[in-house]
C-alpha positions in Angstrom: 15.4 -104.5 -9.9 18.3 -105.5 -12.1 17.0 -103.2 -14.8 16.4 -100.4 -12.4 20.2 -100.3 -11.4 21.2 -100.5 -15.0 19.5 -97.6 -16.2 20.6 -95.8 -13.2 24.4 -96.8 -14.1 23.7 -95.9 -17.7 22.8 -92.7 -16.6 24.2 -91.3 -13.3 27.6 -91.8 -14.3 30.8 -90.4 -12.5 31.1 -88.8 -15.3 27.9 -86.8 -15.4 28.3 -86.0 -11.6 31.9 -84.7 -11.9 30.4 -82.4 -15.0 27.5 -81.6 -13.0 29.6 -80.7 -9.7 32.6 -78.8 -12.0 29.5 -76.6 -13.6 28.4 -75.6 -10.4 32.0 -74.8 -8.9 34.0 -73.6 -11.8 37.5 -73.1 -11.7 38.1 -70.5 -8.8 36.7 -70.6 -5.7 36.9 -67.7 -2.8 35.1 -66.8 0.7 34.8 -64.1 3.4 36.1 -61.8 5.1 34.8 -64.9 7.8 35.6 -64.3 11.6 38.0 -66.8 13.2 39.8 -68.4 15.8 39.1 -68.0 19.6 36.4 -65.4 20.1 36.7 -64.3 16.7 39.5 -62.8 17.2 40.7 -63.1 13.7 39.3 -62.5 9.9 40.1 -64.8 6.7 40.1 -64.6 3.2 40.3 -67.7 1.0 40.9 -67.9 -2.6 41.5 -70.5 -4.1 42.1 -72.9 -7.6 40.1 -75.9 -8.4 42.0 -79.0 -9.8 41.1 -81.5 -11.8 37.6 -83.3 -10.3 37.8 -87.0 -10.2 34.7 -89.4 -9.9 34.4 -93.0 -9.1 31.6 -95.5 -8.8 30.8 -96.4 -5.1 30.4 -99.9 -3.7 26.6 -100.2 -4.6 24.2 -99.3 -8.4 23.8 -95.4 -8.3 26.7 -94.8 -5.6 29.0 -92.1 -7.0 31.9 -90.4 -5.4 33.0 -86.7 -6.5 36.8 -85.8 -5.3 37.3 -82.0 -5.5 40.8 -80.4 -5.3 41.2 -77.2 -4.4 44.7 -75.4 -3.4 43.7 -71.9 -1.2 45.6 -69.4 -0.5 44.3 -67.9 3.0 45.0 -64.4 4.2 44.4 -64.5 8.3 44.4 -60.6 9.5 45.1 -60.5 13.2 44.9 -56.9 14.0 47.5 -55.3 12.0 49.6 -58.4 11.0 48.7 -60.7 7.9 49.6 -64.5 8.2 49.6 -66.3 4.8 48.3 -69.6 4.7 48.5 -72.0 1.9 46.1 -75.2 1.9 45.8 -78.7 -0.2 42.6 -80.1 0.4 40.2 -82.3 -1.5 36.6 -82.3 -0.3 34.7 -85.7 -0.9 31.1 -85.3 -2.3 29.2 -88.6 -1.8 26.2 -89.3 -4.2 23.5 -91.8 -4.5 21.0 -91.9 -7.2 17.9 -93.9 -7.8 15.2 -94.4 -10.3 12.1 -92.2 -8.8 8.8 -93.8 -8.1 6.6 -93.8 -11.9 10.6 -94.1 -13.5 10.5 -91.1 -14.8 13.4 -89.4 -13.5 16.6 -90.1 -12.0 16.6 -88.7 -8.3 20.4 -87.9 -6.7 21.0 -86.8 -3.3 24.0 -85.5 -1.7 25.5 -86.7 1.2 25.5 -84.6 4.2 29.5 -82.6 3.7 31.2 -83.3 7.6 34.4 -82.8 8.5 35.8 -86.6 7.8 35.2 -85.6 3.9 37.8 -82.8 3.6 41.3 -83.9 3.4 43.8 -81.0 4.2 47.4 -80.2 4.4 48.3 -76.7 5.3 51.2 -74.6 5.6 51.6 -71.3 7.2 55.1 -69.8 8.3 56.4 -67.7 10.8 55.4 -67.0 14.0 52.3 -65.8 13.3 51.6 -69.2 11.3 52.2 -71.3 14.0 50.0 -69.3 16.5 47.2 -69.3 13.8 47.8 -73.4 13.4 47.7 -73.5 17.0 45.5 -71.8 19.2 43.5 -70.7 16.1 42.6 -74.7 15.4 43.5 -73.2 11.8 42.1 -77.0 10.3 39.0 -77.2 12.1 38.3 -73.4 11.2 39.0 -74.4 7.4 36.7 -77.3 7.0 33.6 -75.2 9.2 33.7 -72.9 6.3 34.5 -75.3 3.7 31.8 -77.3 4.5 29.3 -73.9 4.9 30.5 -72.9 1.2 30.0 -76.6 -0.3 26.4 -76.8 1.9 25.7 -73.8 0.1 26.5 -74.4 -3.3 25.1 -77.6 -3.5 21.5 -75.8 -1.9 21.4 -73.5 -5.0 18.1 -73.6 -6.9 20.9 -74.7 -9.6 22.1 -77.7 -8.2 19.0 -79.0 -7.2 17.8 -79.3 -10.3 20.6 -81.1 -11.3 19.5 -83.7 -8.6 16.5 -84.8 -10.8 17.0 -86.2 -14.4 14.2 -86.7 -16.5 14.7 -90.1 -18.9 13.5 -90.4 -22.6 11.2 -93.4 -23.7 14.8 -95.0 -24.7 16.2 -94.1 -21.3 18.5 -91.9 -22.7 19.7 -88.7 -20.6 17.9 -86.0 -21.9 20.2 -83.2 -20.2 
């Protein structure tokens, strides 16, 4: 078991999932037009900058964590006005690897993305800002379509091949 969990260490590395998870994002990220707040009342626009991504090992062998910055600027359109919102977040990407069955491959999976892994802080001015913050539960709209965009990305045909890493006869990455 011991060797198992190192060559799974060797190999799934922070490192290599923060590579893996920057490839797929890139630097810029944007959604919608997206319907929002009470009855859909509203439409957004998000674009926004990716930071620097951070990894870290978790508390058990293959346990990674990904921590993905991202500052958005949002544009809410409520009929004719336009409320500017800006937003700090970081979305948490949990991931736990293991050697397959045979120990040919590495397999990762991703942790289901919920609410509890998107840290935000946003600001929007005005009195249209605090009406959008408000009755528009502006944070609780943000993370439903955060964690939509991330749920998709990390669906792609691309990053599900990234889940499965095939090892050498050395146990070397061969990625």
């Amino acid at each position: 078991m011991a060797d198992r969990d190192a060559v799974v260490a060797a190999i799934a590395t922070p490192e290599r999932a923060v590579r893996d998870i920057g490839g797929l994002i890139g630097d810029r990220v944007s959604f919608g037009p997206v319907t929002a707040g009470p009855g859909g009342m509203a439409t957004a626009h998000a674009n926004g900058v990716v930071g620097r991504l951070r990894g870290r090992h978790g508390t058990r062998a293959g346990r990674t964590e990904v921590h993905v910055p991202v500052d958005l600027d949002v544009r809410v359109e409520i009929g004719a006005r336009n409320v500017p919102v800006e937003v700090g977040m970081t979305v948490r990407v949990g991931l736990d690897a293991c050697l397959a069955q045979g120990g040919e491959h590495i397999v990762v999976e991703v942790d289901e993305i919920g609410p509890g892994d998107i840290a935000l802080e946003t600001h929007a001015r005005g009195v249209g800002g605090v009406f959008v913050r408000r009755l528009g539960n502006l944070d609780a709209e943000i993370r439903h379509h955060v964690i939509g965009f991330v749920s998709g990305l990390l669906d792609t045909p691309e990053a599900r091949e990234l889940r499965y890493i095939p090892l050498e006869e050395e146990g070397e990455e061969t990625a």
